[in-house]
ZAMARGU-4260 file (C-alpha; in steps of 0.2 Angstrom, whole numbers, plus 5000, padded with zeros to 4 digits):
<rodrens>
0) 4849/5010/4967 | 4859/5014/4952 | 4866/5028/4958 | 4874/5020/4975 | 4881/5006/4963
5) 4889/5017/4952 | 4898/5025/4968 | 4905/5007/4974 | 4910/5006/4957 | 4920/5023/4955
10) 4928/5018/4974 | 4935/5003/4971 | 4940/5008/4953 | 4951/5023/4965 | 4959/5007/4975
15) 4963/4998/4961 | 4970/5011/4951 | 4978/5021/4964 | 4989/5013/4976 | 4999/5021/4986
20) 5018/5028/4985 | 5030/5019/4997 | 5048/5025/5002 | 5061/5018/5012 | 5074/5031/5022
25) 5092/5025/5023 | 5108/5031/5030 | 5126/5034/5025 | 5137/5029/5033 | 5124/5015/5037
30) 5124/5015/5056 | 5114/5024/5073 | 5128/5033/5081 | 5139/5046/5075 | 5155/5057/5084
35) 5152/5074/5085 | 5158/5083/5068 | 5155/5068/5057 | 5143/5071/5040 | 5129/5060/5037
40) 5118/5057/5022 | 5099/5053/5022 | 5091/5048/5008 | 5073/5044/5002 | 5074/5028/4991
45) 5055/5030/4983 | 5048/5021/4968 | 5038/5038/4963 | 5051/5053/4962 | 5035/5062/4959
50) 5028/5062/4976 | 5039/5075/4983 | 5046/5065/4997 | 5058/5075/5011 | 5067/5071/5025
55) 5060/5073/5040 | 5065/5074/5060 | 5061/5075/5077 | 5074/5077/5089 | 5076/5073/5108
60) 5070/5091/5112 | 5055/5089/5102 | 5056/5098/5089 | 5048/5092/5072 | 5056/5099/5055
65) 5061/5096/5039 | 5078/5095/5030 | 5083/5115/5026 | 5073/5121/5040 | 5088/5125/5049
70) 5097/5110/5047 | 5103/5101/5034 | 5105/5103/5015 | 5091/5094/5004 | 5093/5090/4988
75) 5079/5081/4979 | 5074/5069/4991 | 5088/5068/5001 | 5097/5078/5015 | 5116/5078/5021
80) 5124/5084/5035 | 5139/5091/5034 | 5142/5093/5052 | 5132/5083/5066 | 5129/5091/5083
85) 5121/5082/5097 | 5106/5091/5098 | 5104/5084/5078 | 5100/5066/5090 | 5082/5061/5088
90) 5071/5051/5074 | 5070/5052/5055 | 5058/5047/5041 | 5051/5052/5024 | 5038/5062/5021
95) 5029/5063/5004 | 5017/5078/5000 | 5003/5069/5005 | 5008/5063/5022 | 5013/5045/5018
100) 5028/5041/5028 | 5044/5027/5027 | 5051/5018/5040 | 5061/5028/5055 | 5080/5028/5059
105) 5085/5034/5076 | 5103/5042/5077 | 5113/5047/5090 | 5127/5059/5090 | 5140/5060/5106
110) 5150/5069/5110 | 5161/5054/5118 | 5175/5042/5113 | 5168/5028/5111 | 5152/5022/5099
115) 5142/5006/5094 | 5142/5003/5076 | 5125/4995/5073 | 5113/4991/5060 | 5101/5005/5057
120) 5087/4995/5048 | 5080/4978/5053 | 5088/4961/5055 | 5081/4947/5048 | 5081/4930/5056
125) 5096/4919/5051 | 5108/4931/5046 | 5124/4935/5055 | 5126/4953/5060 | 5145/4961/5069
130) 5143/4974/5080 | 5157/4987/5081 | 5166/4996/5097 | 5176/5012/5090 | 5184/5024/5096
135) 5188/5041/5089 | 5206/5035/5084 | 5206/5017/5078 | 5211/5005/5089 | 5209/4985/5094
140) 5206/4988/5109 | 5196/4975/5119 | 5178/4977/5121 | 5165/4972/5132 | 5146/4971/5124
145) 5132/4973/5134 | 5116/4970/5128 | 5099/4976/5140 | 5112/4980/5155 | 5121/4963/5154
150) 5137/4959/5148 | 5139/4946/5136 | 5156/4943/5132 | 5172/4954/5128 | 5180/4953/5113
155) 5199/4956/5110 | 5195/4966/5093 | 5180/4976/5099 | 5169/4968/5087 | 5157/4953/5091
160) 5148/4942/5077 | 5131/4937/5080 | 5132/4922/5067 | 5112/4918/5067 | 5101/4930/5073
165) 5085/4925/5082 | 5072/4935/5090 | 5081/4933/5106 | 5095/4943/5100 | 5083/4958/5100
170) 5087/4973/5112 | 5096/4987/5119 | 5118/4986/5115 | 5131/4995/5122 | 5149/4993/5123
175) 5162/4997/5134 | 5182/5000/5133 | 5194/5003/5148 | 5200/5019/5147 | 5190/5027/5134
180) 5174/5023/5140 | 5155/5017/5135 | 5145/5019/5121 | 5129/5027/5118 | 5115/5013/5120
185) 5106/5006/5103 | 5093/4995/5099 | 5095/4981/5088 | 5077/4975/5081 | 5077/4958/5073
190) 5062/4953/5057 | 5056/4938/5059 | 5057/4926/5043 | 5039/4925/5033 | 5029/4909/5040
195) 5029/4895/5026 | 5017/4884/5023 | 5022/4862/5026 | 5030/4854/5014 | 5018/4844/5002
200) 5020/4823/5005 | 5024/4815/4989 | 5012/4807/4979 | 5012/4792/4965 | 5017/4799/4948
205) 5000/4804/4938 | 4998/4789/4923 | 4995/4801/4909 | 5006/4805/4898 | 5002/4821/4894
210) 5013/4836/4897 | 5005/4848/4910 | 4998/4864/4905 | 5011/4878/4904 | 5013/4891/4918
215) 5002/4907/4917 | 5013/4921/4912 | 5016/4933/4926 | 5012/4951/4924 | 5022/4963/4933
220) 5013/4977/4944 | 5015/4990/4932 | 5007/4985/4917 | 4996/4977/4930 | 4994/4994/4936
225) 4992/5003/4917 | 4980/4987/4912 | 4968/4994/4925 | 4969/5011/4923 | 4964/5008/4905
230) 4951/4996/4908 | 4944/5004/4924 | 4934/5022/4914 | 4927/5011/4901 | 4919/4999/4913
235) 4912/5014/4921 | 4907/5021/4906 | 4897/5005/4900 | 4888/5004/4917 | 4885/5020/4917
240) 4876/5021/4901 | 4866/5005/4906 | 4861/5014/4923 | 4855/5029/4911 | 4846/5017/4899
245) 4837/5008/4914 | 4831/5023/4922 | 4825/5032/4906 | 4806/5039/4908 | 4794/5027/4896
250) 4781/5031/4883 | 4763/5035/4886 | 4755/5023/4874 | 4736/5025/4872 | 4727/5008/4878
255) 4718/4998/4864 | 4699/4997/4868 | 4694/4980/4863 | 4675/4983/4865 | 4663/4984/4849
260) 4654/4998/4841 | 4634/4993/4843 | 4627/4987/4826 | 4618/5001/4817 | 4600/5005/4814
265) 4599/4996/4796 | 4607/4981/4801 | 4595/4977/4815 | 4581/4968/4801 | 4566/4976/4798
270) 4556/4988/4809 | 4540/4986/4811 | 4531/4997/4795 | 4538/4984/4785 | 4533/4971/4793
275) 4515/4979/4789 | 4517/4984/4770 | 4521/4964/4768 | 4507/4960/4776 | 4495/4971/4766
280) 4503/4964/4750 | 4498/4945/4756 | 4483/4948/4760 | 4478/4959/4743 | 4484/4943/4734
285) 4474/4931/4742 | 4458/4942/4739
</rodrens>
């Protein structure tokens, strides 16, 4: 029994004291299509430089490598690209030494005239995003945007301005300019704002005039973090040595007899000669 609760105790010491590494992969310049020829950085933004993160890829043709395997130029935990090709198209993430991975960036290379410039990474709700139609020599040229095969509107400067994103903005983009041509398609993916909990109603002022108690002080995760690691092995220690002391084998102590020795001989009274010899002494006296 002491033994199985001294394993819970070293396991959830191991998820209080080690949590995990996390990494977020980003891209510069920060959008999802590139022209052919054009150099890109990736770079692995981690909050523990010691978990040996690398960029890593998958491409269309499905092939799955890391940054310097023929591809690329690493350094540290990013990669750049000197000059993109379009089998270079696929997926990207970071990879730390013990498999934990980031979030994923699709990137498209053509070898075409004409790109979307989108956001790579998320959207949150509420926040006005502009999509880009360029071409390989700058113009304002007008565009048409498309988005999931529909056309939306056209825009005289090739860009259009989604001032509040919602949900419902969420899909497949493309763009289109006469004479040029059409973009490579690109999906916009939209975060959804956190759920809050309702407003509190107001209630009547308290009647005390006491001040309220004062705010307990925040501790950040890391000296949370150090806190634990220090208190953590001298909480297993002093359970441990309890589970030893518990279990310990006890003394044999011999069992005190509580039973009386029988009286000896002597002090049983008289026998029976002496009952005699007072009789013969009685009787001589009398005579």
């Amino acid at each position: 029994m002491g033994g199985t609760s001294l394993q819970w105790l070293l396991l959830l010491t191991v998820l209080l004291c080690c949590r995990p590494t996390q990494a977020s992969l980003t891209v510069s310049p920060s959008t999802s299509q590139f022209f052919l020829g054009e150099s890109v950085s990736l770079s692995c933004e981690e909050d523990d430089s010691s978990a040996g993160w690398t960029v890593r890829r998958q491409t269309t043709r499905g092939v799955t490598s890391g940054c310097g395997n023929k591809w690329g130029k690493s350094t540290g935990s990013s990669c750049n690209i000197n000059y993109i090709f379009p089998w270079d198209s696929g997926v990207y993430w970071c990879q730390s030494g013990e498999g934990a991975t980031s979030n994923t960036i699709n990137i498209t290379v053509t070898v075409g005239a004409v790109i979307l410039q989108s956001p790579v990474l998320p959207v949150m709700e509420g926040a006005a995003v502009t999509l880009n139609c360029t071409t390989k020599t700058p113009s304002n040229l007008p565009a048409g945007f498309y988005k999931d095969g529909s056309l939306i509107r056209t825009e005289s400067t090739g860009q259009m301005t989604i001032h509040h994103v919602s949900k419902s903005d969420e899909g497949l983009y493309k763009c289109h300019i006469s004479g040029p041509g059409e973009s490579p398609p690109s999906w916009l993916a939209v975060r959804a704002l956190p759920t809050t909990t309702a407003p509190l109603t107001a209630s009547a002022p308290p009647t005390t005039t006491a001040p309220p108690p004062p705010p307990a002080p925040f501790l950040p995760i890391d000296r949370l973090v150090c806190h634990l690691v220090v208190f953590c092995p001298y909480c297993i220690s002093t359970l441990l040595m309890l589970s030893l002391y518990r279990n310990r084998p006890g003394g044999n102590v011999p069992p005190i007899s509580m039973a009386t020795a029988p009286p000896n001989q002597a002090d049983e009274g008289p026998d029976d000669d002496n009952d005699d010899v007072i009789a013969d002494v009685t009787t001589a006296h009398h005579f």
